[in-house]
C-alpha positions in Angstrom: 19.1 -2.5 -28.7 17.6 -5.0 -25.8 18.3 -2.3 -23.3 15.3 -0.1 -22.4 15.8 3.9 -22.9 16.0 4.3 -18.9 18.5 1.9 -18.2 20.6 3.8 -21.7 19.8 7.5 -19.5 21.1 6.2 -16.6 24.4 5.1 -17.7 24.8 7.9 -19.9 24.2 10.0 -16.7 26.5 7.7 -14.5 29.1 7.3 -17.2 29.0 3.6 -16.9 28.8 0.8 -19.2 25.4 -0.8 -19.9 26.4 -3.7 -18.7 27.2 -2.1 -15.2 23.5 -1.9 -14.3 20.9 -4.0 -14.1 17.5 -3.2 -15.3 14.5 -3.2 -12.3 11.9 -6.3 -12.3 9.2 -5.5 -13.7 6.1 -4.3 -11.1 4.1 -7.8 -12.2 6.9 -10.1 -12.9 6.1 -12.3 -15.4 8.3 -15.3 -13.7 6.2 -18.2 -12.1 6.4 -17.8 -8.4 4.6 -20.9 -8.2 1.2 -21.3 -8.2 -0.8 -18.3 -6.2 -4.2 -18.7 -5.1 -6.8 -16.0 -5.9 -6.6 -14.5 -2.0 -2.9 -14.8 -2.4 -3.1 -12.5 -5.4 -5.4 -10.1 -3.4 -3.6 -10.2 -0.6 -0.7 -9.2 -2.5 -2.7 -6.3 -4.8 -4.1 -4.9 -1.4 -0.5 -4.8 0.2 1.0 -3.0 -2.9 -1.9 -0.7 -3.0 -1.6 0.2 0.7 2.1 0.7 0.4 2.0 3.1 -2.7 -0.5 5.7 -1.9 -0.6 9.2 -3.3 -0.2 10.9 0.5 2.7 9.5 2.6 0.7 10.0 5.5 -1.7 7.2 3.7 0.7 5.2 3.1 2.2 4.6 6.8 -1.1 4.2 8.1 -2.4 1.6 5.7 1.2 0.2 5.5 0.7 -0.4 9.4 -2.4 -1.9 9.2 -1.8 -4.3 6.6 1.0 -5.7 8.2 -1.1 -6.3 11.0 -3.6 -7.5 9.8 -3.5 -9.7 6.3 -2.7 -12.4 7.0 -5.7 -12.9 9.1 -8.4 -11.3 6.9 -10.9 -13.5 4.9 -12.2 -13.0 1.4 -14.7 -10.7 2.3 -12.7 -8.5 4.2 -10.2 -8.3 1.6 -12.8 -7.4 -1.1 -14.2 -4.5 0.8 -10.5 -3.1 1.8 -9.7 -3.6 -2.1 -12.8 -1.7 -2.7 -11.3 0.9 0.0 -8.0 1.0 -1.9 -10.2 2.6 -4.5 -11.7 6.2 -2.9 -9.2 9.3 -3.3 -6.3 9.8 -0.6 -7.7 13.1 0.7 -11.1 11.2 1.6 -9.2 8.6 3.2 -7.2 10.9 5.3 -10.1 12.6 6.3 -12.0 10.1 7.0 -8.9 8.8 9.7 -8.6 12.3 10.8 -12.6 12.9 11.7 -12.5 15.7 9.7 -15.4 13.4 7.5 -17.9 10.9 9.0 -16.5 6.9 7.6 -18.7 5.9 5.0 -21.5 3.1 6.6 -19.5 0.4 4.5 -16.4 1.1 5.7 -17.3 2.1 9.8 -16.1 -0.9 11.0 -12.9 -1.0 9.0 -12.4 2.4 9.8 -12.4 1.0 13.2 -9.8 -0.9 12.8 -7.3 1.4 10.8 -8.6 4.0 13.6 -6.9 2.0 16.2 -3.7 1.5 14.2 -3.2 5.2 13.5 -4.1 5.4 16.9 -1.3 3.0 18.4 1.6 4.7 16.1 1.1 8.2 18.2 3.9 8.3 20.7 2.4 8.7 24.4 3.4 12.4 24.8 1.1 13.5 21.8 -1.9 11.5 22.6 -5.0 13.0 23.9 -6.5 12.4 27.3 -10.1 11.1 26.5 
């Protein structure tokens, strides 16, 4: 009865005992992981959101960049990249690709993710400019 119904699927699928699997933590863990500060939380929201993208193209890209770079980006820059996170995955992508002019909020964080899409082409494939 405390079991969800997936964790009941999966050992009915398996043909294992309840008790052989543990359920997943949730996404937002209710558990105190101490006390996080508001650009902690951000910080974390913006990784996630980078990370789980609706194009896997999107998703190595901004998974790149954010390993770069948050740890180093201030409250501002995290509000406009969470307000980035926000426009669709096809936009995004063309936006990287220049098959769409950046937005004038976002040109010089385009910039930036420019450069790490940029750096994750190996040699042979780049482009002489």
């Amino acid at each position: 009865p405390g079991r969800p119904r997936f964790v009941m699927f999966l050992c009915k699928i398996r043909n294992v005992r309840p008790r052989a699997i543990k359920a997943p933590v949730a996404l937002y863990s209710t558990q105190v992981e101490g006390e996080l500060t508001d650009i902690e939380k951000l910080r974390k929201l913006c990784k996630w959101r980078s990370m789980e993208r609706g194009m896997v193209e999107n998703e190595l890209i901004l998974r790149t960049y954010v390993s770069r770079r948050l740890a180093d980006m201030t409250r501002e820059e995290l509000d406009l990249y969470k307000v980035f996170l926000d426009e669709a995955d096809p936009d995004i992508f063309k936006w990287i690709t220049h098959k769409l002019e950046w937005p004038e909020e976002y040109t010089e964080l385009g910039k930036e993710i420019e450069a790490v899409a940029h750096s994750m082409i190996p040699n042979k494939y780049k482009t002489q400019e």
